[in-house]
Structures are given as structure tokens and as C-alpha cells.
Backbone bond lengths (Angstrom), bond angles and torsions (degrees), N, CA, C in turn:
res aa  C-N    CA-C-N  psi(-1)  N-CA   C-N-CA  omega(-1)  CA-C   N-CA-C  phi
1 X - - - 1.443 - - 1.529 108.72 -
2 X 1.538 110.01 129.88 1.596 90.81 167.50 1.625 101.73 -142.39
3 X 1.508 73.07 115.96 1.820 91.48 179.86 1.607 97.72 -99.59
4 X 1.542 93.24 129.72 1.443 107.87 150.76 1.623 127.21 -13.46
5 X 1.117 126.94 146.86 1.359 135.06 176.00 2.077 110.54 -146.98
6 X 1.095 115.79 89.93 1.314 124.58 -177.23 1.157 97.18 -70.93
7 X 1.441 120.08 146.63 1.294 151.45 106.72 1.376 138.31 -100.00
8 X 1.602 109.25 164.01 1.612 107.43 -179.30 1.392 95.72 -115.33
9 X 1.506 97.78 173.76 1.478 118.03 152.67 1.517 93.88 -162.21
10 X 1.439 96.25 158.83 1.268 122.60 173.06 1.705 112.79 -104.39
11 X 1.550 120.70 116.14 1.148 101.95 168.00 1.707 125.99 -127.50
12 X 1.012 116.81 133.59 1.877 114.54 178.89 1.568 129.71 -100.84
13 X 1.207 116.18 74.81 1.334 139.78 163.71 1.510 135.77 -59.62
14 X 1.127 131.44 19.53 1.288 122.93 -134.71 1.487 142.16 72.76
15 X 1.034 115.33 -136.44 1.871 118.36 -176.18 1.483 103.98 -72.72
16 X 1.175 121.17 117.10 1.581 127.41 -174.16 1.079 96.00 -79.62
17 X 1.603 166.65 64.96 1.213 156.81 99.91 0.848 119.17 -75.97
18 X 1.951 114.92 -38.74 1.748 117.13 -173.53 2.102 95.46 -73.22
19 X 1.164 120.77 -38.46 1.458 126.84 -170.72 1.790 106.97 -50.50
20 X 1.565 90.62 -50.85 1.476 104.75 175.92 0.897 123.74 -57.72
21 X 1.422 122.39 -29.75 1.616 144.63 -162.97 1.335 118.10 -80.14
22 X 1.542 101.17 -29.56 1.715 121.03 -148.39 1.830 69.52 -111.16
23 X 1.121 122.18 -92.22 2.128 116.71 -164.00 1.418 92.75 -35.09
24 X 1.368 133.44 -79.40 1.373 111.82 -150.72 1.842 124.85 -36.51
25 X 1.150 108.55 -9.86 1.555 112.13 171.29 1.190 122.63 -100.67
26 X 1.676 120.34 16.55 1.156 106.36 179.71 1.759 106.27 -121.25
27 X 1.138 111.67 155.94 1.592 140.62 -174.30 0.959 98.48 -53.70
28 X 1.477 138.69 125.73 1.440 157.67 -164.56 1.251 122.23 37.21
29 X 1.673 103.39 26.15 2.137 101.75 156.08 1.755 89.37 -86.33
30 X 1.238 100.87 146.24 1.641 131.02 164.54 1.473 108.12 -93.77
31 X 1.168 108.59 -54.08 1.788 95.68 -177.87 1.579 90.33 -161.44
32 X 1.686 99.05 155.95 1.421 119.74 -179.73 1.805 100.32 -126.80
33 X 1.732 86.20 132.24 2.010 64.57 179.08 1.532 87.87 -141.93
34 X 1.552 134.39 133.28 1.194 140.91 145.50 1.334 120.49 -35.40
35 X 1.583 115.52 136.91 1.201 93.36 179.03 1.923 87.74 -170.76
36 X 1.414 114.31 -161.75 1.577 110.92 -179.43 1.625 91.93 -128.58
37 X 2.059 87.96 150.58 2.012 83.90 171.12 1.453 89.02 -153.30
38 X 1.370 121.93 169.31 1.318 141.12 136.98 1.764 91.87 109.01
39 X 1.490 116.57 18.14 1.426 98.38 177.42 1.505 104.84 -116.99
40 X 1.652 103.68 -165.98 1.293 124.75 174.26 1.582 136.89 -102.32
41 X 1.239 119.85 165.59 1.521 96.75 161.31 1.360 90.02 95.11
42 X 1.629 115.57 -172.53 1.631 149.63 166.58 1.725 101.52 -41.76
43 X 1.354 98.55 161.17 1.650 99.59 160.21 1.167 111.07 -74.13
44 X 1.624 102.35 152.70 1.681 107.87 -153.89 2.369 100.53 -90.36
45 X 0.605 119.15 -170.46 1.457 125.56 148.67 1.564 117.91 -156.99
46 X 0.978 129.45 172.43 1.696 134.41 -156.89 1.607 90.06 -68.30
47 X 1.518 144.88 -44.87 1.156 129.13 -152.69 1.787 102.56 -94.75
48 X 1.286 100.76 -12.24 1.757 90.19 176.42 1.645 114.47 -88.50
49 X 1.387 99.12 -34.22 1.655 105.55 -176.71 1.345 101.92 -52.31
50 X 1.623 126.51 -46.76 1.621 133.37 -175.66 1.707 102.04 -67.90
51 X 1.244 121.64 -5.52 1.585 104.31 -163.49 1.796 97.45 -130.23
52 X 1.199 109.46 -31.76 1.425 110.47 -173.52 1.717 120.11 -90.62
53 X 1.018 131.02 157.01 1.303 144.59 170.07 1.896 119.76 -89.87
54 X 2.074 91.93 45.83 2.007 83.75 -168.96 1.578 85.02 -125.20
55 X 0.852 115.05 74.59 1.455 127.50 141.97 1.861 124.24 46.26
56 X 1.493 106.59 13.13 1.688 120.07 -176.68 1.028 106.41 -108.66
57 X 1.321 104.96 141.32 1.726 119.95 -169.92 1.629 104.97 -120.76
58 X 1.519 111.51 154.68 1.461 103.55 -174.93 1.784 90.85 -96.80
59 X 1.673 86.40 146.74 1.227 104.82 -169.08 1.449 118.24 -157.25
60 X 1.488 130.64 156.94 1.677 128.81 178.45 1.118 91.06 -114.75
61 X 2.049 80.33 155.56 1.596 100.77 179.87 1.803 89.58 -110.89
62 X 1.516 111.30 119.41 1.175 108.98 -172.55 1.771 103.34 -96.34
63 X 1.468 124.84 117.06 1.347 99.25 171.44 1.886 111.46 -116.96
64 X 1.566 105.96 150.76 1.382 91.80 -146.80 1.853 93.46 -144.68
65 X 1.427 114.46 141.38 1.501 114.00 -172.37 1.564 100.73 -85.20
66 X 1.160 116.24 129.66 1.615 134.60 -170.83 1.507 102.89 -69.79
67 X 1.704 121.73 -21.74 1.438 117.54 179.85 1.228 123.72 -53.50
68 X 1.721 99.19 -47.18 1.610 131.80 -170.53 1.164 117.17 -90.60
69 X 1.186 130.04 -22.56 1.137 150.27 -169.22 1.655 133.49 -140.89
70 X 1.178 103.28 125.43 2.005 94.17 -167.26 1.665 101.20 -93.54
71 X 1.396 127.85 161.67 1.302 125.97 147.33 1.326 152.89 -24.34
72 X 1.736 96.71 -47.33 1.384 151.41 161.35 1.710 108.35 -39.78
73 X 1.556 92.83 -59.69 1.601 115.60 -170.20 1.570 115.97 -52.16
74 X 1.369 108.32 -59.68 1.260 149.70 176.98 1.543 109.95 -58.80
75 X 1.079 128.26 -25.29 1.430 144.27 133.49 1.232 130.07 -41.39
76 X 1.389 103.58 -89.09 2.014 124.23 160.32 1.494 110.54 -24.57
77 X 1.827 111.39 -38.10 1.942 104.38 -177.79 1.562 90.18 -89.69
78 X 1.223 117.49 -49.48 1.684 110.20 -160.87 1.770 107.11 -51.58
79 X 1.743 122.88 -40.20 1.208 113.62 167.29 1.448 103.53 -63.14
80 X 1.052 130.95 -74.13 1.700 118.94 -170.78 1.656 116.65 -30.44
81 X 1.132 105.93 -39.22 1.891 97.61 -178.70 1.421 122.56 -80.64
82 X 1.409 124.37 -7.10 0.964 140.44 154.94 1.621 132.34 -171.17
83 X 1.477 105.99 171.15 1.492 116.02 -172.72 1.489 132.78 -91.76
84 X 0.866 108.59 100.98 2.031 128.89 -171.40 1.217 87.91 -78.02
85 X 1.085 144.34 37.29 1.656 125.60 144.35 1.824 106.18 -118.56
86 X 1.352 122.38 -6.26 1.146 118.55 167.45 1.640 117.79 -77.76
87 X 1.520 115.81 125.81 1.586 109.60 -154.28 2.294 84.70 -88.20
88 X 1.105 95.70 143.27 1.732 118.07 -178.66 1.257 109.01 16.23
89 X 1.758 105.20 60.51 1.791 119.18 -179.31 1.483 88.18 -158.11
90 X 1.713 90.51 151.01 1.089 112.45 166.50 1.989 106.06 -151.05
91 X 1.476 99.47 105.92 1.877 78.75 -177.28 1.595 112.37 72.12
92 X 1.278 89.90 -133.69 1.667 111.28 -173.83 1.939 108.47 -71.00
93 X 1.528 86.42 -41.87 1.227 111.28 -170.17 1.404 118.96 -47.63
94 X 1.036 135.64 87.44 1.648 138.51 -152.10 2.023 106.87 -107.71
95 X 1.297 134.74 112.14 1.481 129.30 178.61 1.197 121.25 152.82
96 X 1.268 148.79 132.60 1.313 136.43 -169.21 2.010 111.71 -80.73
97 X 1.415 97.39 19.42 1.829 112.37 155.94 1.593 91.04 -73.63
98 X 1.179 148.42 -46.16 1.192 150.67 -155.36 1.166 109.33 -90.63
99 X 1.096 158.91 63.71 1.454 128.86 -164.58 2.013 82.60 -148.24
100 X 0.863 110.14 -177.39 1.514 130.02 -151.24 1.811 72.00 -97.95
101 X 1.869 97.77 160.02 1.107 123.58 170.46 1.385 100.49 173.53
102 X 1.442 95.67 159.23 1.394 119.06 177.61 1.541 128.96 -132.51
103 X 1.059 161.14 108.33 1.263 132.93 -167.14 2.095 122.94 -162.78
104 X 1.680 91.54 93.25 1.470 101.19 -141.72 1.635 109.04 -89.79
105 X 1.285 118.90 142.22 1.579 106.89 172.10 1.447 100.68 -142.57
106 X 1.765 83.96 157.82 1.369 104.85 178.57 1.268 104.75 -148.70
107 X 1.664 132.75 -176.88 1.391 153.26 140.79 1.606 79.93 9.50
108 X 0.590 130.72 -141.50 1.656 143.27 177.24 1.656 134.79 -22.08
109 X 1.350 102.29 0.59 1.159 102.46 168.13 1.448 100.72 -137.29
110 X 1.328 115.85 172.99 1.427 148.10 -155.63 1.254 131.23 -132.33
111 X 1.568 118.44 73.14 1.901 108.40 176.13 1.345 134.29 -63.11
112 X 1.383 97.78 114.30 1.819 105.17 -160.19 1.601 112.92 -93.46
113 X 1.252 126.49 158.80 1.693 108.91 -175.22 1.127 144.76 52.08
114 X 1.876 111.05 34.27 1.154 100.89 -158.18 2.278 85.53 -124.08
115 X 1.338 98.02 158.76 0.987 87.23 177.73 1.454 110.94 -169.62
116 X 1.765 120.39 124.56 1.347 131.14 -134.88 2.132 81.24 -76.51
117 X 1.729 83.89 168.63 1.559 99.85 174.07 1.774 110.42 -84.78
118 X 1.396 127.99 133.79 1.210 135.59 -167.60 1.471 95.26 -131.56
């Protein structure tokens, strides 16, 4: 029998549409969902993250079957789609909403602060 085994990760690359854009085509993501993580305060929405100083970055919640897909993998594309040495840039994309992040769970771990786009 081989049943599925989900995991998430959270990742922050820049503009969460192109992130979303780029996983939804790959072989054993289940779902990609935009969303905000790593800040403070209230739940965030798209016009405060651009205006406020509370610490949330746009970011996907990638969730992905471990059969089809390794951890590893999901890594290897997230560096290819963009550059983690640019400090709160991505491209065009200029703000520390942008800035690189990572933030993975499983069985034993726990994604904290994260919260889809509405």
C-alpha cells in the first residue's frame, strides 16, 4: 500500500504569486497556498504588510507527498527560483515583506505565524 504522507513547509522568496506559480507545477506538490509568516501583531493583509513595520513576509505554504517528492527536492527548486543572498529584495520586489525564509513542519514540528492571503 502506499499511502501518501504530507508535509508542509513554509517558504519566503519574494512575491508569493511567482513562488506559487513556479510549485504548483511540480510532481508531488498537493497544494500551494499564499499566505504571510514570520511576523507580529494582528493578522496581517496584503495592504498592511506593504505599509507597516510588523515583521511578515509574503510567503507559500507548500504542502507536498513525501512518496513523490523528497524535502531535499523542494529545496533544489526553491534555491533555483530565487536569490537568498539579496537582503529584503527580490527582483523588482524591493522591502523586508520580501526577504528569504524558510519554515518547515512535520510529525514533530510546528508552523507558527503563518497566515493564508484573504
Amino acid at each position: 500500500m502506499n499511502l501518501a504522507r504530507n508535509e508542509q513547509v513554509v517558504l519566503g522568496g519574494g512575491c508569493f504569486w511567482c513562488l506559487e506559480a513556479s510549485f504548483q507545477i511540480i510532481l508531488g506538490v498537493e497544494e500551494v497556498i499564499p499566505g504571510y509568516a514570520g511576523g507580529t501583531g494582528s493578522v496581517p493583509s496584503y495592504a498592511t504588510i506593504h505599509s507597516d513595520d510588523n515583521g511578515w513576509a509574503e510567503t507559500v505554504r507548500v504542502t507536498f507527498d513525501t512518496k513523490n517528492i523528497k524535502f531535499s527536492d523542494i529545496l533544489d527548486i526553491f534555491w533555483s527560483i530565487h536569490d537568498p543572498t539579496t537582503l529584503n529584495r527580490q527582483g523588482h520586489d524591493v522591502g523586508p515583506e520580501y526577504r528569504s525564509l524558510i519554515l518547515y513542519q512535520n510529525e514533530e514540528l510546528t508552523i507558527l505565524k503563518y497566515t493564508k492571503v484573504t
